[in-house]
N, C-alpha and C positions, 0 to 999 in steps of 0.2 A: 504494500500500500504506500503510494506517494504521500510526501505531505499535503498535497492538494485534493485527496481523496480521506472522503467524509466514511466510515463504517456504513455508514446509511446506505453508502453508494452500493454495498456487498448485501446487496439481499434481493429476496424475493418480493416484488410487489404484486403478483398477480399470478395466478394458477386457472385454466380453465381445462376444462373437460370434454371433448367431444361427445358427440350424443352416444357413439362404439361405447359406453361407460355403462354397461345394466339398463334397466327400463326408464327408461326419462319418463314414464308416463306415474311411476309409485313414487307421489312425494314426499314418503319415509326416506328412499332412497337419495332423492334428491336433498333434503335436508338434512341429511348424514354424508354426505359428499359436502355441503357447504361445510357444515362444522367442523368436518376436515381438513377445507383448504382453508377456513378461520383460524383454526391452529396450528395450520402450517406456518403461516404468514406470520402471527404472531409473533415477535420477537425472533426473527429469523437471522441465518447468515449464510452468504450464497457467493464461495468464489469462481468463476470458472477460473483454469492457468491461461494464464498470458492475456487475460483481459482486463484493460484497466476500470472497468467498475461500472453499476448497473445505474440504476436499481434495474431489473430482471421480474421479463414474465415469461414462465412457463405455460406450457401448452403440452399435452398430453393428448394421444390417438391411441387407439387400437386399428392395426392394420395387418391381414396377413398372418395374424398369426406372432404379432411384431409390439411391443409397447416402441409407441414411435416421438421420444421426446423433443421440443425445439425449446430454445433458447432464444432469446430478443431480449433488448433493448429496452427501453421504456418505451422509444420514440419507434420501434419496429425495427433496428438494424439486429441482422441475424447476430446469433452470437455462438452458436452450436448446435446443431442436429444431431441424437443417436438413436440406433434401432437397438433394441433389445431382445432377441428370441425371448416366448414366454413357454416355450419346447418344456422345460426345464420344473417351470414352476406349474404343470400343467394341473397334478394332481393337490397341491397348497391350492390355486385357485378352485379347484372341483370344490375342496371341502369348505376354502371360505364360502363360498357359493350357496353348499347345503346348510351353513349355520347360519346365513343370510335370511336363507329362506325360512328355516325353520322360525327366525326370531321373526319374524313377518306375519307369519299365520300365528304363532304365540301375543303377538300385539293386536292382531285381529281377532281374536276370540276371547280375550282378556275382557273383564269388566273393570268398573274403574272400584 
């Protein structure tokens, strides 16, 4: 960090999600995705190497088979693109998936 770079400058201000992200239609889901990138952002710190400083919004796809993150600017200049196989995490994601789901029909059937 130069001395003309603020810590401010090293973080996350923005996260979005394409709609590839679960049913955009359950707004359990959708309001459990906010609260997450609410406390992602919170108090964060986000260097990329050899970039001198953001603030940074990420963006996140599902593509292929692929988590496909970008990297920007505040003002929109690229800052990094990477694909991630999700090959790997195939069966973690199955089973978050079933605990998703289960806790969905347990909040739909729950009285208050």
């Amino acid at each position: 960090m130069t001395a003309t770079t603020s810590p401010f400058s090293f973080r996350l201000s923005a996260v979005s999600l394409d709609g590839s992200f679960g049913r955009q239609s359950d707004k359990d889901q959708k309001r459990e995705q906010g609260v997450a990138i609410f406390d992602l952002l919170d108090n964060n710190s986000f260097a990329p190497v050899g970039h001198d400083g953001g603030p940074y919004r990420l963006c996140l796809v599902l593509a292929d088979r692929r988590l496909v993150m970008t990297v920007t600017t505040q003002n929109g200049a690229p800052v990094l693109c990477h694909h991630f196989s999700l090959t790997s995490f195939r069966r973690l994601l199955r089973d978050y998936s079933l605990v998703c789901d289960s806790y969905s029909d347990a909040m739909a059937g729950s009285e208050p």
